[in-house]
N, C-alpha and C positions, 0 to 999 in steps of 0.2 A: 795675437792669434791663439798662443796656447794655452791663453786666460778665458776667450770667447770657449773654443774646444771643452777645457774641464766645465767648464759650469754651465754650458751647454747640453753636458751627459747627464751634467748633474740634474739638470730642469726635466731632461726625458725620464729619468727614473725617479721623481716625483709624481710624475704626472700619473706615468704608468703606476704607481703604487696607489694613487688618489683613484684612479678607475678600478683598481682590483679591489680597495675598500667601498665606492658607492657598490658594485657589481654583490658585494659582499651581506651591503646593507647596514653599514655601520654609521654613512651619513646617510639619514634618511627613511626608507621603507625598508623593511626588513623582508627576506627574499620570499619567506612564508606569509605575506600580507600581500596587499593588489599592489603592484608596479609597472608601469610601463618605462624601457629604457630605450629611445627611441636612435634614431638613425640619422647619418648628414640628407641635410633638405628638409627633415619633419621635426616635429617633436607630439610626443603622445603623453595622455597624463588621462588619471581618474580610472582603469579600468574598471568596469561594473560586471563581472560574468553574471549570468543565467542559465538556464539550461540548455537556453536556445544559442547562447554566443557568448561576444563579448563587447561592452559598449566602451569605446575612450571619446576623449576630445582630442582633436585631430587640428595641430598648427600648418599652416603653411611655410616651409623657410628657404626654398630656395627660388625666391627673390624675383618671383613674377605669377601670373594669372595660370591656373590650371582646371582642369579639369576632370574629377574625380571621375569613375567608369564601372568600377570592381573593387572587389574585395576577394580577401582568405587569409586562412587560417592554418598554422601548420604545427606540426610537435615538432619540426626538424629546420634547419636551415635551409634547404631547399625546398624548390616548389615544383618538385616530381609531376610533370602533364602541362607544364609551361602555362600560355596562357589558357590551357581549356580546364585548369583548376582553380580560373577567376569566377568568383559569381558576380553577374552584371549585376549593378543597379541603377539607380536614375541617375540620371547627369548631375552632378555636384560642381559648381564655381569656389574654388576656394583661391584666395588672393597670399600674397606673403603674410597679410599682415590679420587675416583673420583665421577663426579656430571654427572647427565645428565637429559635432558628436556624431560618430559612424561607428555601425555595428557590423562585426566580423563573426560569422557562422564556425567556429570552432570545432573542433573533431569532438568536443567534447559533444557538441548537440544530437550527435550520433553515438553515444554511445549512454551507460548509463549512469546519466548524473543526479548527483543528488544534493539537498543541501550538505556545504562545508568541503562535498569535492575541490580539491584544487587541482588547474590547471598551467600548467609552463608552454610555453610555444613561440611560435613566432608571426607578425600581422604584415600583409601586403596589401599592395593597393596599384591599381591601373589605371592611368590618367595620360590625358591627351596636353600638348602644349598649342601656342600657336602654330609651330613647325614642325612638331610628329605626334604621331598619335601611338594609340595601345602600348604605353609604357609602364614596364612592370619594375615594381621597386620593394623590397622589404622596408618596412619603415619603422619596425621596432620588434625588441622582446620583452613579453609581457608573463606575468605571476598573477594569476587572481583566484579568488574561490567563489565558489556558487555561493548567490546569496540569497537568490530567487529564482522560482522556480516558474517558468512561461507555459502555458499552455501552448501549444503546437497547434499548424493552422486545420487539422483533421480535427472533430470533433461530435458527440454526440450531446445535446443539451437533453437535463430534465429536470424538470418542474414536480418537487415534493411537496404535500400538503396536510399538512394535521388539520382535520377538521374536528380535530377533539375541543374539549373545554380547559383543557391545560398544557403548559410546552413538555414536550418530550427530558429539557435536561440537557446539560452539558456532553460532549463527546458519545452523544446518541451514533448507536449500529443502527443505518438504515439496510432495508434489501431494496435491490435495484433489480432489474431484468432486460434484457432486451435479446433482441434475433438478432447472433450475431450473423449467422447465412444471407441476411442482405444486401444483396448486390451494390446498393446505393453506398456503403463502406465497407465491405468486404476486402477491396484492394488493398484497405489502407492498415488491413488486422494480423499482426502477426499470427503463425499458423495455432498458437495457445492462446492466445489474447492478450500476451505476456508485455505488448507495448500499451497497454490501456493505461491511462494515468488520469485519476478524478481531483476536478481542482472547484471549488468555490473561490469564485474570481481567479484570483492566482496565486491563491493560499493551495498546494497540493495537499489531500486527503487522502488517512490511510484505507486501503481497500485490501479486500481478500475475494478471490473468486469460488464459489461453494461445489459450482456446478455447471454442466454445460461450457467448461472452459476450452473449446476451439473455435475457429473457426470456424468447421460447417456444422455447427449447432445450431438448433430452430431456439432455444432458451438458455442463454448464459447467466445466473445467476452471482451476484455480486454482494457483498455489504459494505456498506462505506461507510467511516465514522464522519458528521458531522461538529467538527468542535461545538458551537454554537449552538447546536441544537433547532429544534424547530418550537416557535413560540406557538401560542392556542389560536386558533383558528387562522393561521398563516400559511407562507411558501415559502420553500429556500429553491434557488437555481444552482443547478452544479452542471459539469461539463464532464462527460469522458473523450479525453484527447488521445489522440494515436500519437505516439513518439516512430520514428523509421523503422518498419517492421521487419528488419533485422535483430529488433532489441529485446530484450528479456525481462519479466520478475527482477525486481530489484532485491525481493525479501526484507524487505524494509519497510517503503510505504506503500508498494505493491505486490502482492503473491495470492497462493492461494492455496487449495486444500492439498495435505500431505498426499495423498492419490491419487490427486489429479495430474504429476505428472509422472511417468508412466515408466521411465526410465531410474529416476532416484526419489526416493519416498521421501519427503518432506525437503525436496530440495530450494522450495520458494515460497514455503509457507511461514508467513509473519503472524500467524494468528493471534499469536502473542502482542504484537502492537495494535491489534483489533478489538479483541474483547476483553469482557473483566477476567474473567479467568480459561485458562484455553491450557489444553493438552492432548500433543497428537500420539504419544506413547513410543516416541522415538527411541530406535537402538534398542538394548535390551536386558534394561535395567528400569524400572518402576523411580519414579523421581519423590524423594522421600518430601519433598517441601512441598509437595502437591498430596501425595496418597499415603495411608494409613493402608496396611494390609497385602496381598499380595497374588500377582498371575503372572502368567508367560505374558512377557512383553519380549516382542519381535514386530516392532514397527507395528504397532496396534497392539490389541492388549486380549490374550485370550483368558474367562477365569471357571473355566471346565473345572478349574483344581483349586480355585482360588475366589478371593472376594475382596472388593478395595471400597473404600470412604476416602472424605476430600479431608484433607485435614484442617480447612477455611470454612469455613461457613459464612451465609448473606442473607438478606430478606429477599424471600420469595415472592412476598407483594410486589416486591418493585423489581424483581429479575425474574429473568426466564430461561431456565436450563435447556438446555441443546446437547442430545447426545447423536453420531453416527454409528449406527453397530443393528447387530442382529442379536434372535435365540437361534442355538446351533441345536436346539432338543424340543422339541412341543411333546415332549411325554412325561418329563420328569419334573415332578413338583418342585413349590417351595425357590425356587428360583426367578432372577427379574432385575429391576432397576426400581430404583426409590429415593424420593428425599426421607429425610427422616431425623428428630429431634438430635441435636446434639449431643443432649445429656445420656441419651440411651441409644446408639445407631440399631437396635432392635425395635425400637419403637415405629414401625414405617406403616408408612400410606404412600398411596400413586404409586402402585408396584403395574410395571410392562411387563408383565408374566406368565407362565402357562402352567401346567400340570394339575395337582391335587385340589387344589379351591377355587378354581375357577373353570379347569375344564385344560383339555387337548389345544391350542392356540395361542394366538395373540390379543391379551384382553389388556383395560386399564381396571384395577384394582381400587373399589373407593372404602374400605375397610379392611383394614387388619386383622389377619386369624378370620377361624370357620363361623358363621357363617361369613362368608364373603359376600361383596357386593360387585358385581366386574360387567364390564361392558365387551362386548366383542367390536376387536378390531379388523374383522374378518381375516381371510387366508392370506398373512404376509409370508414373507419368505423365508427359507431357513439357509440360507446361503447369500443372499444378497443384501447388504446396507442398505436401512431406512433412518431418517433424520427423527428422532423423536424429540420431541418439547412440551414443558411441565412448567406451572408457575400456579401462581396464587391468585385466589381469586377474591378483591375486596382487603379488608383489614386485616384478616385472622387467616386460619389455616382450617378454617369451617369447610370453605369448598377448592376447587383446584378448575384448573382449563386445562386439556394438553390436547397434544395436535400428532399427527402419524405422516412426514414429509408434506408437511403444512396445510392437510386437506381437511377431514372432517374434523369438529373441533368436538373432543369430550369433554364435557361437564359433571360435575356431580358434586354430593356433601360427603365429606369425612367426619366417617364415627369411630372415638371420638375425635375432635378436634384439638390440635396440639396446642401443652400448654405454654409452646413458646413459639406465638407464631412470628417472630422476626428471625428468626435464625434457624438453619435448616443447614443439614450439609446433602451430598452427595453418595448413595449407596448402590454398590454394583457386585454382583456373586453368581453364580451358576453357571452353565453351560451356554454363554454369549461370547460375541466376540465385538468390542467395539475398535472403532480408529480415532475418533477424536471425542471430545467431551468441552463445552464451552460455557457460561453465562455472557450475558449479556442485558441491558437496559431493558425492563418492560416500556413498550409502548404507550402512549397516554389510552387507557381503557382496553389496554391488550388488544388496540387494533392497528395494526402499521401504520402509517402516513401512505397517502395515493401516489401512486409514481407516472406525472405524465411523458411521455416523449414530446423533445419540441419540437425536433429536427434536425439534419447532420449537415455536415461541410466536409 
């Protein structure tokens, strides 16, 4: 007997130290990789999370016919709301001796996940026998990380279309639009729009919101990068899915402009994972790997005293600069916004300027020094942000396009024309004040791709 006793103790603290190493991860999955460690009567294996949940294979083992009913998902041991924290689903037969793949709704689907989040918790399930029914059981704790991301079942589809003679390009900024005040998903939008999430298939897309970012907005204005680009005369489909509109801006693959929310100035803006070059003027320091020269920056960037250049440069044939900002002065010359030769940042054309050579206003400049060549952009504001946009028109830097918050489009020829028309930087000085400044892909023929609505769920 006192033989059976020691080695009796002996075999339990074995045993116990073999479970505190699988628990550990040392046979086996490691605690940071997907595991499922399941419970007496189940065994679970393979979890797959998504955004939406989590998928395993689901054994039967305690030793007769059942009845699957529910599911959940918890971060805790407990299942706090008994069974009214099951989510039904269809009837499942699962036998001892067979396995089947059931997916568990995770807190994580509620909240904001992303790829490579990981999640720890624990999986339940509700099953009827031949002699009792609604039986709740934990049946295992599982480790897994996001590896895919699901579109949710709210959704807006649409239909892009280059009807150009060439593809747009890899990791193209498209603009998207839609009314978010539409009743027909209205319910389903958080009150900033901060749950949108744009997926091709269910590959998720980064987006940025420009404009129009609430809810009772009649034009919510969007850009969404498509990896793949659009080919010449084709369509891509993508989806804007609503996540539980409790959720937020991830700033990651979803956010939007530094001022659109209202409370902390660039609190969800990714712009940076958006376009090719993007700056909001954050905090209150000038960021030296972006700008040459110097203003007040306090969350945008005033240069009443000051003037800055990009210190990158890019071909303006194939991009299109985007600045948000105003003139704070239509009286005082010699001041404006410009690209301008590398070699010489005094060298400029496409100046948005006022004062001495062009007049009291808002003009575009299509030559350098007096005589001037300028277009009036009639009475814009001197207090209020407008989007302005500049690019090249054709091979050289002979003529230019630019746009005043994307409405009439100016043209003209530059005299003279720059001798280096692939590289151009970015020039800003006088009495303006902007908040952001971006490039981004020209379009095939500097004309967007058509954006149709298909429909919502």
């Amino acid at each position: 007997m006192e033989y059976l006793t020691t080695y009796g103790w002996a075999v339990l603290v074995i045993t116990i130290v073999v479970i505190v190493l699988l628990r550990a991860g040392l046979f086996g999955a490691s605690p940071n990789q997907n595991s499922c460690v399941s419970t007496s009567g189940f065994s679970c294996a393979s979890p797959t999370l998504s955004s939406n949940g989590v998928l395993v294979t689901l054994f039967g083992e305690i030793g007769q016919t059942i009845t699957l009913t529910g599911t959940a998902c918890t971060t805790n041991a407990t299942l706090a709301g008994g069974a009214a924290s099951i989510k039904s689903m269809a009837a499942t037969s699962l036998s001892s001796t067979q396995k089947t793949n059931l997916g568990f709704s995770c807190p994580l689907a509620n909240s904001n996940a992303v790829l490579g989040t990981k999640f720890n918790g624990f999986l339940w399930v509700q099953y009827n026998t031949q002699y009792q029914t609604g039986i709740i059981q934990r049946i295992g704790e599982v480790t897994s990380i996001v590896t895919s991301v699901s579109a949710p079942s709210h959704w807006l589809g649409f239909k892009i279309t280059n009807s150009q003679g060439t593809g747009t390009g890899s990791n193209f900024q498209q603009m998207i639009s839609f009314n978010p005040s539409n009743t027909a998903y209205q319910t389903n939008e958080a009150y900033d729009l901060g749950n949108i999430r744009f997926y091709q298939s269910s590959t998720e897309l980064y987006s940025w919101c420009e404009s129009g970012c609430t809810s009772s907005s009649s034009n919510a204005v969007f850009w969404v990068v498509i990896p793949g680009g659009i080919a010449a005369n084709s369509n891509v489909i993508i989806n804007a899915s609503f996540l539980g509109n409790t959720i937020e801006y991830d700033a990651a693959y979803a956010g939007e402009c530094p001022t659109c929310n209202t409370i902390t100035y660039a609190k969800y803006d990714n712009g940076g994972n958006v376009f090719n070059f993007y700056d909001n003027f954050f905090g209150i320091t000038l960021n030296a790997g972006k700008w040459g020269g110097s203003g007040t920056v306090s969350n945008g960037i005033d240069l009443t005293t000051g003037g800055i250049h990009t210190v990158s440069s890019w071909n303006p044939s194939a991009t299109v600069l985007d600045w948000d900002g105003y003139l704070e002065n239509l009286a005082t010359g010699n001041l404006g916004t410009y690209m301008a030769n590398p070699g010489n940042i005094n060298a400029n054309q496409w100046l948005v300027k006022d004062g001495s050579e062009c007049g009291s206003g808002y003009y575009w400049q299509e030559t350098y020094g007096a005589p001037a060549t300028c277009s009036t952009m009639g009475a814009l504001s001197t207090s209020s942000p407008y989007i302005f946009s500049m690019s090249g028109n054709g091979a050289t830097l002979a003529s230019y396009l630019a746009m005043a918050n994307y409405g009439a489009t100016y043209s003209g020829v530059i005299t003279p024309a720059f001798s280096e028309a692939s590289s151009v930087v970015f020039v800003a000085y006088g009495a303006m004040y902007m908040q952001w400044v971006r490039t981004r892909i020209m379009p095939p023929g500097d004309v967007m791709p058509s954006v149709t609505q298909l429909g919502s769920s």
